[in-house]
SEDRENLUM-182587 format. One record per atom (N, C-alpha, C, O, CB): residue in three letters; x, y, z. Coordinates in pm, whole numbers, plus 32768, in hexadecimal, padded with zeros to 4 digits. Glycine has a CB too. Example, Ala and Ser with C-alpha at 12.3 -4.5 7.8 and 13.67 -1.06 7.14 Angstrom:
residues 2
ala85277DC7830C
ala84CE7E3E830C
ala85287EB6830C
ala85907EB4834E
ala846B7E418389
ser85057F1F82C4
ser85577F9682CA
ser850A80038313
ser853D80728324
ser85807FC4823C
//
This chain:
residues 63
unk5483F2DF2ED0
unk5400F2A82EE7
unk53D3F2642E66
unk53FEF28F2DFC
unk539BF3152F14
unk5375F1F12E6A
unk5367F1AC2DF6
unk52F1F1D22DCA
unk529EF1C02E23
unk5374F1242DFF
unk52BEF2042D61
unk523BF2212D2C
unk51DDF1C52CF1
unk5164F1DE2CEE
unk524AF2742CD9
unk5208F16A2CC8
unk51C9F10B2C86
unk51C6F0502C9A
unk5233F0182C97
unk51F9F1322C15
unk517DF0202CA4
unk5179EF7E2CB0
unk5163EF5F2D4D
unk5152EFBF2D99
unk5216EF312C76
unk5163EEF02D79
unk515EEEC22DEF
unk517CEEE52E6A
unk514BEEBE2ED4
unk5184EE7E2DEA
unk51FFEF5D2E46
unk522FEF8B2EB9
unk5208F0282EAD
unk5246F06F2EFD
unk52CBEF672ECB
unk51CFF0512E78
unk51B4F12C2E7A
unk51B7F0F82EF0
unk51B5F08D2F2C
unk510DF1B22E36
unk51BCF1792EFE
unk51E6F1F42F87
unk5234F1AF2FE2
unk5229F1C6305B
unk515CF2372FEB
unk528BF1532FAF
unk52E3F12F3019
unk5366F18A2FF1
unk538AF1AC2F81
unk52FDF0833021
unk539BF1A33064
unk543DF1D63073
unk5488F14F3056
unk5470F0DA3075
unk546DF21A3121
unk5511F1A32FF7
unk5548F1312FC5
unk55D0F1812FA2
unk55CAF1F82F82
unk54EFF0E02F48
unk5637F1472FA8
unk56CBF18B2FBF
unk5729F1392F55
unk575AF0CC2F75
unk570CF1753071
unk5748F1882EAC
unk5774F14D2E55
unk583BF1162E80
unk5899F1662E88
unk574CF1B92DD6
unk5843F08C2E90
unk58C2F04F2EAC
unk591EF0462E26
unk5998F0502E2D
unk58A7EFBD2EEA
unk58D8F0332DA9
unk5937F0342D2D
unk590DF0572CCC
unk5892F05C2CC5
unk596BEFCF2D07
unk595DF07D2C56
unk5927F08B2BF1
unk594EF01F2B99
unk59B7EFE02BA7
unk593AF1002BC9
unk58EEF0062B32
unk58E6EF902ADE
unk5910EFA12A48
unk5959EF6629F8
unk585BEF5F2AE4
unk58AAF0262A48
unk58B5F03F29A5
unk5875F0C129B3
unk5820F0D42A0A
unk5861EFCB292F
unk589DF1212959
unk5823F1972960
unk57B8F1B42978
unk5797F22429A1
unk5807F1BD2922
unk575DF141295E
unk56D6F12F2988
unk56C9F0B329DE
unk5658F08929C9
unk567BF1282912
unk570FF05A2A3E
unk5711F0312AA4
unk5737F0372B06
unk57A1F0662ADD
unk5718F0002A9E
unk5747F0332B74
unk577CF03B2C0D
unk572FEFD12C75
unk56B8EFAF2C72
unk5761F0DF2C4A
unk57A7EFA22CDD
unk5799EF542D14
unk5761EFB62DB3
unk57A0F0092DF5
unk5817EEF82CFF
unk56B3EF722DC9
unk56ADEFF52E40
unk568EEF5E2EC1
unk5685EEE32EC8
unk55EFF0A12E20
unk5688EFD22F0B
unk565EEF622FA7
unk5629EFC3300A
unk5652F0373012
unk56FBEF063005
unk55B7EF833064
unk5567EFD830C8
unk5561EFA33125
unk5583EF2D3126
unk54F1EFFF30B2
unk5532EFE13199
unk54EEEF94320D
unk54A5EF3A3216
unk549DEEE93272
unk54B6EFC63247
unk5455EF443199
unk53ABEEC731B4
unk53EDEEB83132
unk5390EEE830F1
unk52C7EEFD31CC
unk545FEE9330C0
unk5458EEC0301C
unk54E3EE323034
unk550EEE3D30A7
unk548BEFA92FD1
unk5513EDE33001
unk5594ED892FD9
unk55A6EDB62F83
unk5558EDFC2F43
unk559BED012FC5
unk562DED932F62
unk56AAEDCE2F18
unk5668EDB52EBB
unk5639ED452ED1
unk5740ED9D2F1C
unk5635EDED2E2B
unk563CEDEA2D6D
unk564BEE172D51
unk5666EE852D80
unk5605EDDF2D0E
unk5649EDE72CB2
unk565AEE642C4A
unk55F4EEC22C43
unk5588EE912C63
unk5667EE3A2BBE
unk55EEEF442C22
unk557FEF742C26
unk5583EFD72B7B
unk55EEEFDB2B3D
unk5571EFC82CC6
unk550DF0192B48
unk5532F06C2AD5
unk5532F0DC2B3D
unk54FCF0ED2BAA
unk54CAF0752A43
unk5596F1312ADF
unk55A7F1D92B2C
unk550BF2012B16
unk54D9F2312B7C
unk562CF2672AC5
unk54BFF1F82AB5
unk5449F2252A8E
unk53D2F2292B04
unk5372F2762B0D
unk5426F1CF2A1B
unk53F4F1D02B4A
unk53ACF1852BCF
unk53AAF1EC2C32
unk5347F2022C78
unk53FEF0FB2C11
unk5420F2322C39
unk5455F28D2CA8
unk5432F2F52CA9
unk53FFF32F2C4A
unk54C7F2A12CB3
unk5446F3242D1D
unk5439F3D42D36
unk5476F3E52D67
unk546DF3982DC6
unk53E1F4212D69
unk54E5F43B2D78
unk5567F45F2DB7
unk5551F4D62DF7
unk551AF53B2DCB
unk55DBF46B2D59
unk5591F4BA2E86
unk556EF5202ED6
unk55F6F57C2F1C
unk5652F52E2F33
unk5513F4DA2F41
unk5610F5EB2F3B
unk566AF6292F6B
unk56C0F5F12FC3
unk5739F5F92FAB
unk563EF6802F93
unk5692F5AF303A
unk56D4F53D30A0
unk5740F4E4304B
unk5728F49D2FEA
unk5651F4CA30E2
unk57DBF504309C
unk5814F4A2305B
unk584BF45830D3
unk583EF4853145
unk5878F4CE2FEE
unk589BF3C030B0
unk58F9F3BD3172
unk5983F3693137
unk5987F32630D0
unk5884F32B322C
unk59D1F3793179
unk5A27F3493168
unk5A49F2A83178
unk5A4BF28E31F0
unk5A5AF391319F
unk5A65F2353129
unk5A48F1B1316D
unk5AD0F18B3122
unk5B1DF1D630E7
unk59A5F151314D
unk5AD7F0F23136
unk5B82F0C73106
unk5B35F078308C
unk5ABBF07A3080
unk5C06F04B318E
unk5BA3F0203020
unk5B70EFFF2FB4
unk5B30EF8C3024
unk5B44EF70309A
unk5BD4EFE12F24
unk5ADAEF5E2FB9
unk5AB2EEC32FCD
unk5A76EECC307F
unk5AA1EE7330C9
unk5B5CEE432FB1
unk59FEEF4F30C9
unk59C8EF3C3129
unk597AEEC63162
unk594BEE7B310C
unk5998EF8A3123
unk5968EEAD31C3
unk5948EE6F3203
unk5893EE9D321E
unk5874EF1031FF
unk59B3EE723263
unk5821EE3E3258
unk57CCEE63324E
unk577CEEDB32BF
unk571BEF2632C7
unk57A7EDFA3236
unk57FBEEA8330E
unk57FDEF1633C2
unk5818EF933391
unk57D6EFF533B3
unk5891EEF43452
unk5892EF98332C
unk58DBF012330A
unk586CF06A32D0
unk5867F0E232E9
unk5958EFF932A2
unk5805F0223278
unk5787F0713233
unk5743F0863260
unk570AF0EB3238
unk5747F05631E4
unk5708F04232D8
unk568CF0453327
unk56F5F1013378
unk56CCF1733361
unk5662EF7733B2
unk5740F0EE33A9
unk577CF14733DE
unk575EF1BC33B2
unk5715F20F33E6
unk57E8F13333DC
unk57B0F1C4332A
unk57ADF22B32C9
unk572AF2883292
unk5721F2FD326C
unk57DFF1EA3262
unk56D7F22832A0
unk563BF2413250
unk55DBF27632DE
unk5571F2B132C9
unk55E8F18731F9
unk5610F259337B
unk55A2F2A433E8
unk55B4F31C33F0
unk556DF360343A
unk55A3F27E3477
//
């Protein structure tokens, strides 16, 4: 879930990592960016997806 900026409280499902303090996330209502980990709140829910998902595959993953 994103805590901070434009998108809080949206659900959001991290696709890569960038750098220690970046990751590439993507959501339902959210397009693919970079995001800071700092932004985040990480929640217990994990799912299984293939590299490089698709936006169905997330919408999927995240109901």
């Amino acid at each position: 879930m994103q805590l901070r900026g434009r998108r809080a409280g949206q659900k959001v499902m991290v696709i890569d990592v960038e750098s220690p303090s970046l990751v590439v996330i993507e959501g339902v209502n959210v397009k693919r960016r970079k995001c800071n980990v700092k932004h985040l709140f990480a929640t217990p829910k994990k799912a299984d997806i293939t590299k490089n998902p698709s936006k169905e595959e997330i919408v999927n993953a995240l109901s």
